[in-house]
N, C-alpha and C positions, 0 to 999 in steps of 0.2 A: 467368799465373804462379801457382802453387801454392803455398799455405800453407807448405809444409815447407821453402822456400829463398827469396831474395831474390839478384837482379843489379840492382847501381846501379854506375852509372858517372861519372866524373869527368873533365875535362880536364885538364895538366898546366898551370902556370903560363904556361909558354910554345907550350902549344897543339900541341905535337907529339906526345901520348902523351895515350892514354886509360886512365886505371886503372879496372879492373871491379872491384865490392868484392863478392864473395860469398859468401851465408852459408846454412847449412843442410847440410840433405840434400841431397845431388847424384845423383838415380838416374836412371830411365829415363823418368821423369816431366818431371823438367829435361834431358835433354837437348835437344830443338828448342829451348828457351828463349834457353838456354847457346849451343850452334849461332850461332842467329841474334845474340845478343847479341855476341858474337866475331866475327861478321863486319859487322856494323854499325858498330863499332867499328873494328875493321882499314879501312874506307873513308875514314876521318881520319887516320890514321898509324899510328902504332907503339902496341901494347897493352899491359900489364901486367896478369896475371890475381891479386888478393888472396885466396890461400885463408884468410888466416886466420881466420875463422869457419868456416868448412866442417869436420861431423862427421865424412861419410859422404862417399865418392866411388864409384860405380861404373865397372866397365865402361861403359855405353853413355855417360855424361859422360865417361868417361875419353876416349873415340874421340870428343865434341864438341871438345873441348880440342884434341886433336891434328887434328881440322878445323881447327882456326883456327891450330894453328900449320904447316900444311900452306899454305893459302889465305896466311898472312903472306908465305911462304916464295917464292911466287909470287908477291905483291905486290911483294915486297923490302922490307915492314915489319918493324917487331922486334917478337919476341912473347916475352913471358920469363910464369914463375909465380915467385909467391911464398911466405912464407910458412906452407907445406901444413904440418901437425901430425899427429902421432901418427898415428891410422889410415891419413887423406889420406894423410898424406909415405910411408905404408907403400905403400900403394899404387901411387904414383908411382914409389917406387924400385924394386919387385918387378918393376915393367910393363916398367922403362928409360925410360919417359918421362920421370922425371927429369932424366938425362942430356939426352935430346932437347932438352928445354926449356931446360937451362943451357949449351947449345950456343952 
């Protein structure tokens, strides 16, 4: 994992949902990280992605993201985001992934 971003993850209370807390830069750097992170998680249940710390989101994380809500989708897990701010959230919304994700 690289200096410019962190993925930690959590269990919900009740064990059905993994919250990813992530922060930083999200470029093409983190993508495989992010990838694998989301599907790792997706093999215990349902996800929940915490952008808010995240500055920066790119394309190529943009398309980790929507891996895993692809792979939930297929699972029949829930995959939601959260959170996204200012740039992120711009991002998210210009792409329609937002939409996608608050499906």
């Amino acid at each position: 994992m690289a200096d410019s971003y962190r993925i930690g993850g959590e269990r919900t209370a009740d064990g059905a949902t993994t919250i990813l807390r992530i922060s930083g830069e999200l470029d093409i750097n983190a993508r495989d990280d992010l990838r694998d992170a989301l599907l790792l998680a997706l093999g215990d249940g349902d996800v929940v992605v915490d952008l808010q710390e995240v500055s920066f989101l790119d394309s190529e994380a943009l398309g980790a993201l929507i891996d895993g809500f692809n792979a939930s989708r297929v699972q029949g897990a829930g995959f939601r985001v959260r959170n996204s701010r200012n740039v992120v959230d711009r991002v998210l919304t210009v792409s329609g992934a937002k939409d996608l994700f608050d499906s």
